[in-house]
VEXTIDO-121018 format. One line per field, with one value per residue (C-alpha): residue number from 1; residue in three letters; x, y, z. Coordinates in Angstrom, 3 decimals, always signed. Example, Ala and Ser with C-alpha at 12.3 -4.5 7.8 and 13.67 -1.06 7.14 Angstrom:
residues 2
k: [1/2]
r: [ALA/SER]
px: [+12.300/+13.670]
py: [-4.500/-1.060]
pz: [+7.800/+7.140]
end
This chain:
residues 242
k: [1/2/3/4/5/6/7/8/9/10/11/12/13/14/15/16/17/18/19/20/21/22/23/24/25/26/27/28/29/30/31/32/33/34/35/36/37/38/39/40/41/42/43/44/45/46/47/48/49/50/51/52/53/54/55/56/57/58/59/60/61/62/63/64/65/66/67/68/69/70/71/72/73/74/75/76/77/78/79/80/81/82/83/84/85/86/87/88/89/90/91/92/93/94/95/96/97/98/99/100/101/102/103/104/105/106/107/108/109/110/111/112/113/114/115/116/117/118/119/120/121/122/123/124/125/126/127/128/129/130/131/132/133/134/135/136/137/138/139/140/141/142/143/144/145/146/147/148/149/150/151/152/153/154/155/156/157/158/159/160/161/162/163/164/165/166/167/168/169/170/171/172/173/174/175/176/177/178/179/180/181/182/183/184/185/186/187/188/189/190/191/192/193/194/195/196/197/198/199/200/201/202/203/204/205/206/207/208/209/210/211/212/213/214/215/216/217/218/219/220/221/222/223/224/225/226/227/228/229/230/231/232/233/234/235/236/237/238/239/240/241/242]
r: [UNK/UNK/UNK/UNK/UNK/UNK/UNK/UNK/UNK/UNK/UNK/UNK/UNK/UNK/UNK/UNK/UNK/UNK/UNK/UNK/UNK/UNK/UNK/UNK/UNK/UNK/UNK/UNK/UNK/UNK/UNK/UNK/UNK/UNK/UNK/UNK/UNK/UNK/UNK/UNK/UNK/UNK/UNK/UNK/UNK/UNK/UNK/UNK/UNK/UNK/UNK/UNK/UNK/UNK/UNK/UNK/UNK/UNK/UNK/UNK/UNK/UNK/UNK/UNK/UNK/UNK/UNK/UNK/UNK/UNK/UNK/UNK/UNK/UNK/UNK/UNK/UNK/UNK/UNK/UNK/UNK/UNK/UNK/UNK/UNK/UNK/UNK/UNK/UNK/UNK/UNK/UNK/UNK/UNK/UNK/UNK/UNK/UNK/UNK/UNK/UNK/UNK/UNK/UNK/UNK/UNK/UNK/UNK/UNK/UNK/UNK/UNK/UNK/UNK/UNK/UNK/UNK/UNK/UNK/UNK/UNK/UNK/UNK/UNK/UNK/UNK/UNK/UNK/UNK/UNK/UNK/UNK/UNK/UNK/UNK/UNK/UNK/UNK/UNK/UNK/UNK/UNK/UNK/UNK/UNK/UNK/UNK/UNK/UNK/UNK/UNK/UNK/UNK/UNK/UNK/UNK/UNK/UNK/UNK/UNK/UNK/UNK/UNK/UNK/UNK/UNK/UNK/UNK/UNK/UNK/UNK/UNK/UNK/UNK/UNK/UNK/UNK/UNK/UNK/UNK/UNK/UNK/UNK/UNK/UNK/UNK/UNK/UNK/UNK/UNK/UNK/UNK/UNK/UNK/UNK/UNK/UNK/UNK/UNK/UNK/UNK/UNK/UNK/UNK/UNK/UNK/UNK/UNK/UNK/UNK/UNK/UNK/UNK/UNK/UNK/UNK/UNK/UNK/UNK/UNK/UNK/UNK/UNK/UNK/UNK/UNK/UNK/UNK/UNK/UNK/UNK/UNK/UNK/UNK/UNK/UNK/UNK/UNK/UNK/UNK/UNK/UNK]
px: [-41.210/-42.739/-42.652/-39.296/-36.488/-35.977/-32.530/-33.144/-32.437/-35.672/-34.704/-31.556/-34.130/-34.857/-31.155/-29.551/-27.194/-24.488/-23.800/-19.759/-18.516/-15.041/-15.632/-13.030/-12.148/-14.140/-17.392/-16.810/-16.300/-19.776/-21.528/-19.620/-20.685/-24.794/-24.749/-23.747/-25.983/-28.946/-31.417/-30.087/-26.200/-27.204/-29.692/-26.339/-23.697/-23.508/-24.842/-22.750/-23.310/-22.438/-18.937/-18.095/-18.873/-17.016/-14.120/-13.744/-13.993/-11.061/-9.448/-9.711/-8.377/-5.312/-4.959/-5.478/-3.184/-0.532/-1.046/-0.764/+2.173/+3.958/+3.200/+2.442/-0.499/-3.621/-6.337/-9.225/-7.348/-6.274/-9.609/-11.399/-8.299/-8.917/-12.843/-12.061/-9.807/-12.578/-15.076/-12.907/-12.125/-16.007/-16.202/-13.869/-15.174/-18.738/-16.910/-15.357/-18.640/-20.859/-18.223/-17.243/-20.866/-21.671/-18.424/-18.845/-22.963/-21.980/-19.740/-22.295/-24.501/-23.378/-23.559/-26.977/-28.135/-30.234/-32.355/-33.981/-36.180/-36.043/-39.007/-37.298/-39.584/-39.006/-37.523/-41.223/-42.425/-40.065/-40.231/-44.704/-44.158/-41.653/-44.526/-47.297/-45.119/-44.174/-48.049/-48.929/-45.467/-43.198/-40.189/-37.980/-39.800/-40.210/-36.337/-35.406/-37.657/-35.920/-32.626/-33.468/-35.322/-31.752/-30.220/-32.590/-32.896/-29.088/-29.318/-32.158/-29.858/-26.616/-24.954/-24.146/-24.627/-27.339/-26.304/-27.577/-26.301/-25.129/-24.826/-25.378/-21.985/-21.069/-23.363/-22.603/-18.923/-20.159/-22.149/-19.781/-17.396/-20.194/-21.557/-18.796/-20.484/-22.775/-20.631/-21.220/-25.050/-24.650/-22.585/-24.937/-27.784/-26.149/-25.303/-29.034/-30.552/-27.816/-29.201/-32.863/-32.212/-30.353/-32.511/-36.018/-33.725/-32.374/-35.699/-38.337/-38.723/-36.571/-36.683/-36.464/-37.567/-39.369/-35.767/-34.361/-36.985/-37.171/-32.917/-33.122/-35.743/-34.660/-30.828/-32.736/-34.225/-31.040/-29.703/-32.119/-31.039/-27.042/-25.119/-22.591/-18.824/-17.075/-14.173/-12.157/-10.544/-13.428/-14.264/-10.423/-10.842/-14.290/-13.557/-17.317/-19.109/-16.925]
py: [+17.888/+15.948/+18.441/+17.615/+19.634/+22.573/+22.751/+26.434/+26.366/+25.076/+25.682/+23.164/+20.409/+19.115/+19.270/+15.337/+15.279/+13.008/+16.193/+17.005/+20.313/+20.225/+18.312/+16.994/+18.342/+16.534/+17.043/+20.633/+21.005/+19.225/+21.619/+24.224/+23.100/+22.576/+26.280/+27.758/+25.634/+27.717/+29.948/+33.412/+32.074/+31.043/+34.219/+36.496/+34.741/+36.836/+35.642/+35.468/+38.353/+40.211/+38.313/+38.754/+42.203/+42.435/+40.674/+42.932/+45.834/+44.704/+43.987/+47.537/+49.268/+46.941/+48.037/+51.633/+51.318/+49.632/+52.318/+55.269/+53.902/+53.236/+56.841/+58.719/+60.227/+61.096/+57.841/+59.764/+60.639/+57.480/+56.144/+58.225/+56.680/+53.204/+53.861/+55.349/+52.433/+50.029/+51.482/+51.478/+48.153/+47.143/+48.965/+47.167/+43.747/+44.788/+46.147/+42.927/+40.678/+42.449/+42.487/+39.059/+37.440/+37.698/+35.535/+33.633/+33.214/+32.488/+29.537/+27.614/+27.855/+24.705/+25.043/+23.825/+22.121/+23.551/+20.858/+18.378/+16.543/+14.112/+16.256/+17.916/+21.153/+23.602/+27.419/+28.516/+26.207/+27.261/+30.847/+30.134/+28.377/+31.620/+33.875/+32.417/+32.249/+35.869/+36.898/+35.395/+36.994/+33.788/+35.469/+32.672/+30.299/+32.871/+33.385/+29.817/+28.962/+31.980/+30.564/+27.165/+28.908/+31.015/+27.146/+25.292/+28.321/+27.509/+24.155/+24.623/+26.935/+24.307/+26.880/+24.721/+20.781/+19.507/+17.556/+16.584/+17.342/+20.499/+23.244/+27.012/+27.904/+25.545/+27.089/+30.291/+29.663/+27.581/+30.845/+33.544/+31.746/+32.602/+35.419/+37.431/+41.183/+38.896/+38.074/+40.235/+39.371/+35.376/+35.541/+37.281/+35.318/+31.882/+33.651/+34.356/+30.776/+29.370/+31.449/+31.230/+26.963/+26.910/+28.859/+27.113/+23.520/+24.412/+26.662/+25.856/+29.617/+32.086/+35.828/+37.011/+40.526/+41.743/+43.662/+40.332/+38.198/+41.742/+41.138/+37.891/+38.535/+40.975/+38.746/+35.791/+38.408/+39.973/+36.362/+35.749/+38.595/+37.861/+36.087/+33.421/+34.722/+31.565/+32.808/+30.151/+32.693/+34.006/+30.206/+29.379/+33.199/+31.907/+31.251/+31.323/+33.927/+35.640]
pz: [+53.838/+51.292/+48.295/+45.740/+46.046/+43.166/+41.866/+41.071/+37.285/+35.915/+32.766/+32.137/+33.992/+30.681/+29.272/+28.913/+30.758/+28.438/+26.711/+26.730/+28.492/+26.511/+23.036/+20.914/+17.479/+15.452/+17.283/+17.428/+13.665/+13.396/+16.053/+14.144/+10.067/+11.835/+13.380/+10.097/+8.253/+10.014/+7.593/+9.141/+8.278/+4.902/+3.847/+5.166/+2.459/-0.422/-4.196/-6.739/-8.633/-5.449/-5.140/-8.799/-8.619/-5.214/-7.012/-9.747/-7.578/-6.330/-9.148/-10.327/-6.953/-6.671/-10.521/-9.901/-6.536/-8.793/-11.521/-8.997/-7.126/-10.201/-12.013/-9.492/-11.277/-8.974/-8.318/-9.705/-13.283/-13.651/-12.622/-15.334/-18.141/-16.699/-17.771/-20.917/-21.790/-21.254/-22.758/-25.892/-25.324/-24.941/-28.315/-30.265/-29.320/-29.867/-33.257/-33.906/-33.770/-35.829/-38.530/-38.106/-37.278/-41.104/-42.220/-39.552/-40.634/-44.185/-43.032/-41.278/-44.466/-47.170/-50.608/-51.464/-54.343/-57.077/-57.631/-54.888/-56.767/-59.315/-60.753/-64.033/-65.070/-67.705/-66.980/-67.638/-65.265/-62.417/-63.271/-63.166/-59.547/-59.066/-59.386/-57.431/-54.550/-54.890/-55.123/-51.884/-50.756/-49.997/-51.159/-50.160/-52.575/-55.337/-55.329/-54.844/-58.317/-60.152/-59.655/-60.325/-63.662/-64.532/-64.841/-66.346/-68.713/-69.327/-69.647/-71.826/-74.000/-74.119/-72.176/-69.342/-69.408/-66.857/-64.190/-61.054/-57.947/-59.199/-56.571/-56.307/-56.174/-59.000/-61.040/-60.611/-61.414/-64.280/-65.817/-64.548/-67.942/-69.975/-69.181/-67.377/-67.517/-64.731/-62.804/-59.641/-59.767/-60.498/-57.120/-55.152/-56.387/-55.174/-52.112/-51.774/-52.630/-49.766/-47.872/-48.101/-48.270/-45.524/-43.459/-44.449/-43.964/-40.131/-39.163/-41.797/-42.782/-43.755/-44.309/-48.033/-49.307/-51.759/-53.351/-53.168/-55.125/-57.978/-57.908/-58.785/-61.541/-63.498/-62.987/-64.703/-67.362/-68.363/-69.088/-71.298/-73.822/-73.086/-75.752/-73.520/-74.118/-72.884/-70.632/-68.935/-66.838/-65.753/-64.344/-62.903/-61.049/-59.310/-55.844/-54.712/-52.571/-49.980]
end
């Protein structure tokens, strides 16, 4: 008689008993946004690679389903088109950059100027710094002092005026008057010293060969033995490297 009465469910004993049989809207929402909130509801949602792969998937049947319905043509031929066609696609824009990436790498690169320092040395000079740099292989230095020997070399010769701030391009133009059967190889050569200063400015090295530095050289030696035939059109035509 004295022992407490059982209710039978010994489990719901320790249950509170406040808890709502028919909750409102709101409350159910929040039971609803804490259930999914769970680690076995989140570790079952799909990533998003899988739901950008899932949505072109789809994107491709509804196009195939469109395509079929509106040729008639079997799904799997037109399947193995659709493939072809995007492959070709893939191709051309794959085409595309690698033919545009060298404009486009030419644009970022300014128009740098010959001389940085207030530090005036003679052609020999440059073309002595020129060498040392090319026996311990710095080919970006050795071609950077050949150029700046090819203008002081000028200047030297009253072929061209010195003057400071004077940039690649400007001499190149400024030669190409005088010594037009050059032409070609004064505008590749200030292509090449932009590019070599640009890259040792934005990276502090840059990658020059041992073809490009020999280029350059035998450019600056050739000058040497020209006789300048002023050509005005020859400077009005010079629209700088391309």
């Amino acid at each position: 008689m004295g022992e407490p009465m059982m209710t039978g469910y010994p489990l719901l004993d320790g249950l509170p008993t406040d808890v709502p049989v028919d909750p409102d809207s709101d409350q159910a929402r929040q039971w609803a946004i804490d259930e999914l909130s769970k680690q076995p509801y989140q570790s079952a949602k799909p990533g998003i690679l899988d739901s950008v792969w899932d949505a072109i998937v789809k994107f491709f049947n509804s196009l195939l389903e469109g395509l079929q319905n509106a040729t008639g043509i079997d799904g799997g031929v037109l399947g193995i088109v659709l493939v072809i066609v995007v492959i070709v696609v893939i191709g051309l824009i794959v085409g595309l950059v690698l033919l545009l990436r060298p404009r486009l790498l030419h644009r970022e690169q300014p128009d740098a100027e010959v001389f940085e320092s207030e530090l005036t040395l003679s052609a020999a000079q440059h073309r002595t710094l020129a060498a040392k740099a090319a026996d311990v292989r710095d080919f970006a230095l050795a071609i950077t002092e050949t150029f700046r020997a090819i203008v002081r070399a000028s200047e030297e010769r009253g072929v061209i005026d010195p003057q400071a701030g004077r940039t690649a391009d400007e001499v190149a133009g400024k030669l190409s008057a005088a010594f037009g059967s050059a032409r070609q190889a004064l505008m590749s050569s200030a292509t090449l010293f932009n590019r070599v200063r640009y890259s040792v400015q934005s990276s502090g090295r840059s990658s020059a060969s041992e073809s490009e530095f020999r280029a350059i050289r035998e450019l600056d030696e050739s000058l040497a033995s020209l006789q300048p035939e002023y050509s005005d059109e020859a400077q009005l035509n010079w629209v700088g490297p391309q």
